[in-house]
N, C-alpha and C positions, 0 to 999 in steps of 0.2 A: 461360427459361434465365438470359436478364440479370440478372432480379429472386432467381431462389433462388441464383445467383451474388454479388450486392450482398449478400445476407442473410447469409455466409458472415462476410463478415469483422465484423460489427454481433457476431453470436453468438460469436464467437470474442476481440471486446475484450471481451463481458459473461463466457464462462465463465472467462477467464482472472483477471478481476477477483473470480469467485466463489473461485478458487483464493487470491487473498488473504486473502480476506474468512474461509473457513477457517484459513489460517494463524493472522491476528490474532486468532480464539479459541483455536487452540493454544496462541498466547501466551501469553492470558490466563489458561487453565488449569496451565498450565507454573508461572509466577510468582504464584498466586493459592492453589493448593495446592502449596506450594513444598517440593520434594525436592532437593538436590542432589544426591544416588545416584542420581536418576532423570533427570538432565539430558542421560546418552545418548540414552537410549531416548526421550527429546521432540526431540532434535536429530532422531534421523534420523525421526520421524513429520512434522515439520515439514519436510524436507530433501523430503520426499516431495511435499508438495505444491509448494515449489519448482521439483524435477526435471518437476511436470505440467506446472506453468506453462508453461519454458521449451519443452515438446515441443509444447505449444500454438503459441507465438511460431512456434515454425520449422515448422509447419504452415502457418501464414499466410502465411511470409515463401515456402514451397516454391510455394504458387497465386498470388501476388504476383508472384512471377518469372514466370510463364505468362500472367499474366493481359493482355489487349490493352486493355480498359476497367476501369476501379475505379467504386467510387460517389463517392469521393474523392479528393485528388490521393494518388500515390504516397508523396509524402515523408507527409503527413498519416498515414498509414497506418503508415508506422512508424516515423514518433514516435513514435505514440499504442502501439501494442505494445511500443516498448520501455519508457515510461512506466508500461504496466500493468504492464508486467514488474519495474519496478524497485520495486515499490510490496512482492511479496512477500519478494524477493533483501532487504529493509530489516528485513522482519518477521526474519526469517530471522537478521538480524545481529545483531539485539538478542541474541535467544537465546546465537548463539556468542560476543556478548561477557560473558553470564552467564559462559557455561559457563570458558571462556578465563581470566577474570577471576578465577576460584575462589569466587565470590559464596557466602556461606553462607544468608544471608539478605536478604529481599527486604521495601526500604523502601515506606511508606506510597504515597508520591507518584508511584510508578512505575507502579503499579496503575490511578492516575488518568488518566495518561499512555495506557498500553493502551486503557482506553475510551475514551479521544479517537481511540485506533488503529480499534477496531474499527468505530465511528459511523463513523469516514470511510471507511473500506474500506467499508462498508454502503453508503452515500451515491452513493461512487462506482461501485459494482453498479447501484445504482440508474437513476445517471446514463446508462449505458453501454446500458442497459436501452431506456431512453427515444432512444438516440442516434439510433439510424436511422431517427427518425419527427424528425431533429431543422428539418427545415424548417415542419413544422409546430409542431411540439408547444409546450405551452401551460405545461409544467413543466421542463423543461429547464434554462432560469433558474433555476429555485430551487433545482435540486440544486447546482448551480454555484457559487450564492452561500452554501449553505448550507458545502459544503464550503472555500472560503475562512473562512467563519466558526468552521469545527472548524478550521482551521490556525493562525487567532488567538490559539483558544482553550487550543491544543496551545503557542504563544509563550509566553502565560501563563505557562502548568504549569509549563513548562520552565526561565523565568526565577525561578521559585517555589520550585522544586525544588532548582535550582543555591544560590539563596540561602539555605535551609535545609539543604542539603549544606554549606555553605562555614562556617555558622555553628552547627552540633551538631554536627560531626563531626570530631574531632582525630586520623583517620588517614590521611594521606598519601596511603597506597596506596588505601584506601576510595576516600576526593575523585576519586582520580582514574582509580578503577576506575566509580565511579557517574557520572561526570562523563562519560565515553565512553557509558557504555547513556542515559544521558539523551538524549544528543546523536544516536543511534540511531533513540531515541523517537521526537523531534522529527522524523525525517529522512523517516520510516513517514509523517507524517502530510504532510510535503512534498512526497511523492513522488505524492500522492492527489489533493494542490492542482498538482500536475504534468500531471496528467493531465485536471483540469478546465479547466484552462486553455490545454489544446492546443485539446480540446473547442471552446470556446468560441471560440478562435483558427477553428478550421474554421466552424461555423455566421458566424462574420465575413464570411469569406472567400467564402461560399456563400450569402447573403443576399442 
């Protein structure tokens, strides 16, 4: 009972993590075949795997309250859910700040941005994957580092992007409507380094 009890919350940071990892392809189809007439109808596809997310979380947080032993300490346990959680709620904002913004069209560099999104939501599936074997495991490490290395990478973009925003582009409102979904961007993929680093934090703690 301990054991399919410990295996509860393991399963539930990895589907939760999957529920990103969907959204960040909505994104990427959303902005990639880009419609603005169609920016309801992706909002609430996307709002959807949001709303699992979150029913997920307070699934967790409902056996959490009951629960007399963890495999982890308590607070560990939900940091790391709300971490996952904040990873989709980001995907999520990108979109409504398309939609918000009135975007007509969608620049080059933003695209590049999402698949820094999607690698790490992937990364961190992964991660999540591998967690509850994390006193052993032999890969664990790498998804960690790999995913600090997509956040670098995601710095990049981002500083890349802002500067080619600041210097082709002479509208105002643009700047600083792109300037916010960049800043979104970036935010998806820190939310990912959030979550490898609680991670990483607990294997510390538990070594």
């Amino acid at each position: 009972m301990g054991r399919k009890h410990d295996s509860f919350y393991f399963e539930n940071f990895t589907t939760c993590a999957d529920f990103a990892c969907r959204a960040a392809h909505m994104l990427h189809d959303a902005l990639s075949d880009f419609d603005p007439d169609d920016l309801v109808a992706r909002l609430d596809e996307i709002h959807k795997e949001e709303h699992g997310a979150d029913e997920k979380k307070h699934e967790l947080m409902n056996v959490l309250a009951h629960a007399f032993i963890t495999p982890i300490e308590r607070e560990d346990i939900i940091q790391l859910s709300q971490n996952i959680d904040e990873i989709t709620d980001k995907i999520e904002d990108v979109l409504l700040r398309v939609y918000c913004n009135n975007i007509r069209s969608i620049r080059p560099d933003a695209l590049e941005l999402v698949d820094v999104v999607i690698r790490s939501c992937e990364e961190t599936k992964h991660m999540l994957a591998e967690f509850a074997n994390f006193r052993h495991s032999k890969t664990l490490h790498t998804h960690i580092v790999n995913i600090n290395n997509m956040e670098e990478e995601a710095d990049r973009l981002f500083i890349a992007s802002l500067r080619a925003l600041h210097t082709t582009c002479d509208d105002p409102v643009a700047i600083i409507s792109w300037r916010e979904i960049y800043v979104y961007l970036e935010k998806c993929v820190d939310a990912c380094e959030h979550v490898a680093d609680t991670v990483e934090g607990v294997v510390m703690k538990n070594s």
